[in-house]
C-alpha positions in Angstrom: 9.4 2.9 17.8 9.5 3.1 21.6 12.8 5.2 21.6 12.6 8.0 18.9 9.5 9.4 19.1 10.3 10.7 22.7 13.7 11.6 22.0 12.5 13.7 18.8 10.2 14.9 21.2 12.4 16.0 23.6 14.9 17.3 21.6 12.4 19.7 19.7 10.7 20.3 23.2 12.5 20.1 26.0 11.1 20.1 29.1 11.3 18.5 32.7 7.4 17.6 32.8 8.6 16.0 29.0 10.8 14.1 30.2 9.5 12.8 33.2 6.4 11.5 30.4 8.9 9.9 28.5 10.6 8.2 31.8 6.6 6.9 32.2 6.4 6.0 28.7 9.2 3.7 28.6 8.5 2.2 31.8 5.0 2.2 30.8 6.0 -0.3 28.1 8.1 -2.3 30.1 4.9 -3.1 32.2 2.8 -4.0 29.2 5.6 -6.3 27.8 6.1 -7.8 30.9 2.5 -7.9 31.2 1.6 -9.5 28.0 4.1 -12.2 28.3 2.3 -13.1 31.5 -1.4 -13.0 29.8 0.2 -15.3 27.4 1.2 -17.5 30.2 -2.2 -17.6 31.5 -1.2 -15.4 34.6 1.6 -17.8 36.2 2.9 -16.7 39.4 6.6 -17.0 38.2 6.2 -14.0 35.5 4.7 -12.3 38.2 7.6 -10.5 39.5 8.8 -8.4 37.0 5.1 -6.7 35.9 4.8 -5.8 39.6 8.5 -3.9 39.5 7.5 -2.1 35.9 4.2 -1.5 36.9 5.0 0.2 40.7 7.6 2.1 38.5 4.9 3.4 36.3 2.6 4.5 38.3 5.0 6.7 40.8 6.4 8.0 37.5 3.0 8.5 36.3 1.8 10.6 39.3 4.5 12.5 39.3 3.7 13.2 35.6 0.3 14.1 36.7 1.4 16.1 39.4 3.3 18.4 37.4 0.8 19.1 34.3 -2.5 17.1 35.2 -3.9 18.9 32.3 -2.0 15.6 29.9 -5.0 13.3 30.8 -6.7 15.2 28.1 -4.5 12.4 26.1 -6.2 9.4 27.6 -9.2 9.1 25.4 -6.5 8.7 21.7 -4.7 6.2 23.9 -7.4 4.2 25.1 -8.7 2.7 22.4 -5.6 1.8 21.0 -4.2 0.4 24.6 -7.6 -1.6 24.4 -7.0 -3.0 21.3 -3.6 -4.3 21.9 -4.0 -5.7 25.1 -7.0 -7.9 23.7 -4.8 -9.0 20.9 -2.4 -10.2 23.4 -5.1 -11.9 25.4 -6.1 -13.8 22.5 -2.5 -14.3 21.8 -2.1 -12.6 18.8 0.6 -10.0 20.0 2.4 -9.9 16.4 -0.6 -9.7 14.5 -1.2 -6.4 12.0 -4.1 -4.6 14.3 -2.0 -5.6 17.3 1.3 -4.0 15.8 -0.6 -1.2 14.1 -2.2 -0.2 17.3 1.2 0.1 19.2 2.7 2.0 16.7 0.3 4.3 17.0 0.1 4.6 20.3 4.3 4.7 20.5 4.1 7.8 18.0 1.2 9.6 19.9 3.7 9.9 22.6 5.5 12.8 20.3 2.7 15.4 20.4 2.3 14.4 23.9 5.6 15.1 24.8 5.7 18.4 23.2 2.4 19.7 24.6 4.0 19.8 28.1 5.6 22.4 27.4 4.6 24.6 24.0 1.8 24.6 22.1 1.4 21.7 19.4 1.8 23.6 15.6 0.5 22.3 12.3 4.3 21.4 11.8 4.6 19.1 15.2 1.4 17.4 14.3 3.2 16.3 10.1 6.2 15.5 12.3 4.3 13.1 14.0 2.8 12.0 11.2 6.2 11.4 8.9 7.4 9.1 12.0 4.4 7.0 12.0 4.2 6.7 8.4 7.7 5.3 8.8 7.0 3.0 11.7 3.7 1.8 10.4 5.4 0.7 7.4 7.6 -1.5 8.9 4.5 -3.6 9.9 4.0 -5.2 6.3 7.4 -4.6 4.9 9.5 -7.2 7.6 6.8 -9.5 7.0 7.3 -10.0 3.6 10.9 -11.0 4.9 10.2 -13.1 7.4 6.7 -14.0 8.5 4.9 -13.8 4.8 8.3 -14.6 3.0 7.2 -15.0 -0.8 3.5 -13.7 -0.3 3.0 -11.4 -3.7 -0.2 -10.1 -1.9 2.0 -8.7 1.2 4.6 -7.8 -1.2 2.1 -5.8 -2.8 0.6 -4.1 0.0 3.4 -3.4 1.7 4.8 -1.1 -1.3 1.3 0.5 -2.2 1.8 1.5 1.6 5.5 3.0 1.0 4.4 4.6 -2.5 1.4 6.3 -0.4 3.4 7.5 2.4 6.1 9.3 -0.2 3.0 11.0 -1.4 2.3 11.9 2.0 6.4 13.0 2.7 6.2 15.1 -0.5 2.7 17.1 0.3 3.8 17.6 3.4 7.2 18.8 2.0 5.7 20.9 -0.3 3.6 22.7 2.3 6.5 23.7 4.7 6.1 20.8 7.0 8.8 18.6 6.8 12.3 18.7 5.7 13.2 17.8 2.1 15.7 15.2 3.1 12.1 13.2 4.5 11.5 12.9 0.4 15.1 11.1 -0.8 14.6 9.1 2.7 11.0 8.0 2.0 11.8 7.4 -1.5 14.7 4.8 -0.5 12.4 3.3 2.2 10.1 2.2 -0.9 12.8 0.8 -2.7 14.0 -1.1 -0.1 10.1 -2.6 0.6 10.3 -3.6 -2.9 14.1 -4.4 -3.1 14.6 -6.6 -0.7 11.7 -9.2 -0.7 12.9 -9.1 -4.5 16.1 -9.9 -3.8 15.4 -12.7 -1.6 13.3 -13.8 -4.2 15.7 -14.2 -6.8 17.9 -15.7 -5.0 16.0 -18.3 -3.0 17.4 -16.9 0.3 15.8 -16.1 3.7 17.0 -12.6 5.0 17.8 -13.1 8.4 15.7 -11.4 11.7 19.0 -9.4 12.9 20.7 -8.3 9.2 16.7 -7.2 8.8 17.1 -5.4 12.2 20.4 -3.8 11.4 18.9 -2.4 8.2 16.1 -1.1 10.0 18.4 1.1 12.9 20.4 2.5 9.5 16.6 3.8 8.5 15.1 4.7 11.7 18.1 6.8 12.7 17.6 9.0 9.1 13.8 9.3 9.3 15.1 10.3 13.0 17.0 13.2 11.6 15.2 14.1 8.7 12.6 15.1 11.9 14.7 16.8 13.9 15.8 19.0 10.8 12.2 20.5 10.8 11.6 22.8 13.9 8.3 23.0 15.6 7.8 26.3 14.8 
């Protein structure tokens, strides 16, 4: 979620002023991790040291961004609100809860059309781009839950493939438009088998699906949603 977006970005978009926003991006979330996991510590001086580092990083990269297209601050006002929201999750320390992931998600994903507005104009196609990505990301909110956080909760089960099922009706409108790549349909279609698939199988077989074979999964799916986006030009 914090890598592909700007690399899609890029590599649809390339530019220097891009990239230099996606050096600030990634920083950028360095800082806020490190910053979170100092909240959480009730602001001890001993995780002091590395949101100081990130954050000095950030902000020279930042006004470098600035200098070289100050016209990307017209972004701040979709980012602020979900910045907001997912530093006062962290505050209350709730940093894994569902508005606290949804909300980073979103705001990792933003960081496409961003990226690409440096240097072209955003298209209708960019903007469904964006918006396959996210589906993809935001669905992995509910669906690793139901492996490991809400293993054997029907309910997240449940909403977790009404989410997948609504998102390959997205895919397929949007395919069916001109805006994505039909590859994004058989990929989207998988992804809701698997959200239904694999809590099943757990299930079934009284087993507990393990945070990194979940995690190696989820790089085999992230890297074809990845392509299926860079298949579909900006243009």
């Amino acid at each position: 979620m914090v890598i592909v977006p700007p690399i899609v970005a890029l590599t649809l978009a390339p530019s220097w002023t891009g990239a230099l926003l996606a050096l600030t991006w990634w920083f950028g979330y360095f800082f806020f991790f490190a910053a979170s996991v100092w909240m959480r510590a009730r602001f001890r001086r001993k995780h002091l040291p590395p949101v100081a580092t990130y954050g000095a990083i950030t902000a020279v990269l930042g006004i470098g961004t600035l200098f070289a297209d100050w016209t990307l601050l017209r972004w701040l006002p979709l980012y602020a609100p979900l910045i907001a929201i997912a530093v006062y999750e962290t505050w209350r320390r709730r940093p894994r809860s569902l508005l606290s992931g949804l909300s980073t998600v979103l705001a990792a994903n933003l960081i496409l059309p961003t990226i690409v507005s440096a240097s072209e104009p955003l298209t209708s196609t960019g903007w469904a781009t964006t918006a396959v990505l996210a589906a993809f990301f935001v669905g992995t909110l509910p669906y690793v839950k139901t492996l490991i956080r809400e293993r054997g909760s029907k309910a997240w089960v449940t909403g977790s493939v009404a989410f997948h099922a609504a998102a390959l009706v997205l895919v397929c409108l949007l395919t069916f438009w001109g805006l994505a790549h039909w590859l994004t349909i058989p990929t989207f279609a998988v992804l809701l088998v698997r959200a239904w698939g694999m809590p099943w199988y757990a299930a079934r077989n009284n087993m507990r699906w393990s945070p990194q074979t979940v995690g190696m999964f989820e790089g085999v799916f992230t890297a074809l949603v990845a392509v299926t986006a860079l298949l579909t030009p900006l243009g």
